[in-house]
Structures are given as C-alpha cells and as structure tokens.
KOLMI-754541 format. One record per residue (C-alpha): x, y, z. Coordinates in steps of 0.2 Angstrom, whole numbers, plus 5000, padded with zeros to 4 digits. Example, Ala and Ser with C-alpha at 12.3 -4.5 7.8 and 13.67 -1.06 7.14 Angstrom:
506249785039
506849955036
***
This chain:
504150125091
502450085085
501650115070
500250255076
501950345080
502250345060
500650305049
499750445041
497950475051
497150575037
496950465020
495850475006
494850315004
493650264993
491950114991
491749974980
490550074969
491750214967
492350224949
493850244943
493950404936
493250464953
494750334961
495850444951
495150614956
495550544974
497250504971
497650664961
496750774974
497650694988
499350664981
499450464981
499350334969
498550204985
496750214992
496050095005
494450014998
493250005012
491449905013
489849945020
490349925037
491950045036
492949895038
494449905023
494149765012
495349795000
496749944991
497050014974
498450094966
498750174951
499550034943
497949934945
496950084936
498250104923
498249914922
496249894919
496250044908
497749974896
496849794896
495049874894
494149944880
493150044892
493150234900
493750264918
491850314922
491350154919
492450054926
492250014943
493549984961
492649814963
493249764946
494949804948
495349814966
496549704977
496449584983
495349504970
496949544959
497749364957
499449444961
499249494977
497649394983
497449415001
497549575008
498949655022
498649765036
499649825052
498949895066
499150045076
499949955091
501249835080
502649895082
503449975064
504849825062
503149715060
502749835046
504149825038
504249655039
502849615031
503249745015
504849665013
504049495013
502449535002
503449684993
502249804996
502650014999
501250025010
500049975022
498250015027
498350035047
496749965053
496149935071
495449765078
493749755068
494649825055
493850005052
495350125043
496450205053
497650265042
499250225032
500950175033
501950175020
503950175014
503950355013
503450375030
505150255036
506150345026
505850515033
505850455050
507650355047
508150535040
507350635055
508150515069
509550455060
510450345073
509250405090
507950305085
507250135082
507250135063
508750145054
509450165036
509749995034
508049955040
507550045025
508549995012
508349815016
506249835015
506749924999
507849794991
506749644995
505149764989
505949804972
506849634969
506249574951
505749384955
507049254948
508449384947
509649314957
509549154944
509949264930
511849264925
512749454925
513149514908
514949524905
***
C-alpha cells in the first residue's frame, strides 16, 4: 500500500513569516496541533507543532503576534534538526518506519521537488489498521510498534523498575 492511499491531501500550512498566533488560528481552525512550513518556492522547508508554540511562548517574554514560525520552527529546533518527509509513491511501511525511528506522529508528504502534498500521520494508520483489520497491508502491530518506539522516553530501558 502506498502512502497517497492514506495521507491527508487537504492540509493547513503556513510561511515563515506567519506568526504565531496566526500559526495557532491555523491549528484551531483546522483541528491539528502540526503545520508544514513552506518557503517561497512552495517547497516545505520545515513543520511546527503546538508543542513548539507552547515551548517558545513558555521560554519567551513575548506575545504570540510577535513571535514568528521562523524563530521557532523545525528543523532549526536542535532536537529534531533535519527535517523528515515521505513521498506519495513510498510505500506506508517506509512511513512508519521512519516515525518509529525518528519518533515522530507525522509526516509531511511531499513530491520530488518537494512542493506539499499532504500529511501522513499516526492517526491515519490507526484508522486504516481499524478499517482493514487483517485484509490489508497494515496491521495492529504495525501500529503499536510505531507507537512504542515514538513514545519511548530515552534511557528508560536503563532505569531499574520500582519494587
């Protein structure tokens, strides 16, 4: 199965020069805490969640209309500094790979000069495991694995279990 088969065409974006209180507008209008950041050339350049807005305005002594995507956005974050994309075409165990490896819920689908396409995200597995549940090419434990490796806390497995 590919990803086109899954991913979300429709998707609220938004620019570099957006700010965020319009960022957060977006995300409220649309129901998602995740926007593509795309450049001049349409090209996505970068995401931002609501974690990086709730981030930037907990660590700033400045108002959401001032503040801007560029200065907050992925993948000039530190954390996550390089930015990850599927394609319509990869096929959807690709897509999960790469979330369980980089422990990321979701993906901007781009095509090959990398204009937005849509999203995929962990959502969109789940409904489809629920929808073909055993006909179809993903499966629960698809999921669940993606999950478990996305929401792993680093360094937990060297932690001792409370008695």
């Amino acid at each position: 199965m590919k990803v086109r088969e899954m991913m979300t065409r429709q998707t609220a974006f938004c620019g570099l020069d957006t700010s965020l209180a319009a960022a957060v507008e977006l995300m409220v209008k649309n129901g998602c805490g995740f926007l593509p950041v795309v450049g001049e050339g349409g090209n996505v350049i970068g995401v931002i969640t609501d974690r990086d807005i709730s981030i930037a305005l907990g660590t700033r002594n400045q108002k959401p209309s001032e503040l801007l995507v560029q200065d907050v956005m992925l993948p000039k974050n530190v954390t996550f500094p390089k930015l990850f994309t599927c394609t319509p075409d990869d096929d959807i165990h690709c897509a999960l790979k790469t979330m369980r490896k980089e422990r990321i819920r979701r993906l901007p689908v781009v095509d090959r000069e990398g204009a937005l396409q849509g999203i995929v995200s962990m959502d969109d597995f789940v409904l489809r495991a629920y929808q073909y549940a055993g006909k179809h090419d993903i499966s629960w434990k698809d999921v669940a694995e993606t999950y478990k490796a996305i929401n792993r806390c680093p360094g937990s497995a060297k932690r001792p279990v409370a008695a």
